[in-house]
N, C-alpha and C positions, 0 to 999 in steps of 0.2 A: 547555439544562440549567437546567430551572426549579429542580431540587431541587437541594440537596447530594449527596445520594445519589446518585451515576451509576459504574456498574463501568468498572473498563478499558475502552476500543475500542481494535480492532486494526483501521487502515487502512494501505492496501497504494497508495502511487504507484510507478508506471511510469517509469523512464527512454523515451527514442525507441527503439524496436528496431530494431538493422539488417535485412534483408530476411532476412537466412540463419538468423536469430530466430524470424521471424514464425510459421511454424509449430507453435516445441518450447514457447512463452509463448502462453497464448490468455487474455483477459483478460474478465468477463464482468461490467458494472457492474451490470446488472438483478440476475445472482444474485449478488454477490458474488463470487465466487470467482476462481479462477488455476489453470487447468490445464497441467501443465508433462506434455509427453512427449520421450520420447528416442528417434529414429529409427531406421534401421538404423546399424547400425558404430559404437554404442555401445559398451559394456562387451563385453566378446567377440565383439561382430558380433551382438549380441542385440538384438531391439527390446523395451521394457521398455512393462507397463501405464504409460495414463497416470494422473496423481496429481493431487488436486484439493482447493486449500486453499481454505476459505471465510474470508470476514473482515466487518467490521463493513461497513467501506467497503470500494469498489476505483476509484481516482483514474488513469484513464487519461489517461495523455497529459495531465493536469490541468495549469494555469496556478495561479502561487501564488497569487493572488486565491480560485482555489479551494478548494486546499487550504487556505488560512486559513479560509475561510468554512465547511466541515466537519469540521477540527479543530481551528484556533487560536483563533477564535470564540467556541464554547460553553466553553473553557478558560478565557478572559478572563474571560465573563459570569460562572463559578462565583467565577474570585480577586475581582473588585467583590461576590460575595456574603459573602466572607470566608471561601472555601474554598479550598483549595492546588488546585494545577493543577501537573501536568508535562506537555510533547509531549518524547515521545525519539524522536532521526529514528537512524535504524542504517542503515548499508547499507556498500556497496563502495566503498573510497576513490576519491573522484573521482566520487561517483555522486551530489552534491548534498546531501549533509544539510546540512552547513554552510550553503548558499542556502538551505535552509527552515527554518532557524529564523532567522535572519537577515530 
């Protein structure tokens, strides 16, 4: 973050997925992206298209070391420039925010 100027990023870390996971989360670092589908004996016994979100980043499986290094990182460098920074972690209780910003 040379400039002040830099938009939102939206990065996306991964919890461990259990095995029964593994197929309905497909996680895709090259593209970006998170394709979620829903199997048979979903919603009425219907298998539903699947859906596919893209993001700035996608930190699979990532170590905090990494996740600091592409988004806690360029956050610091902008506040030493004398710009605000915020990281907001969200996710599902118990699902680690609290460890990453920590």
């Amino acid at each position: 973050m040379s400039s002040g100027r830099q938009r939102v990023r939206v990065v996306v870390r991964n919890r461990p997925r259990p095995e029964s996971e593994s197929q309905t989360v497909v996680l895709d670092k090259v593209g970006r992206s998170v394709t979620l589908t829903q199997g048979a004996g979903g919603t009425a016994g219907t298998k539903s298209e699947p859906q596919t979100f893209t993001f700035d980043a996608v930190l699979a499986n990532s170590s905090q070391e990494n996740v600091f290094e592409e988004v806690g990182q360029p956050i610091c460098e902008s506040v030493m420039q004398g710009y605000n920074g915020t990281a907001l972690c969200y996710g599902q209780t118990g699902a680690g925010g609290t460890a990453c910003r920590t």
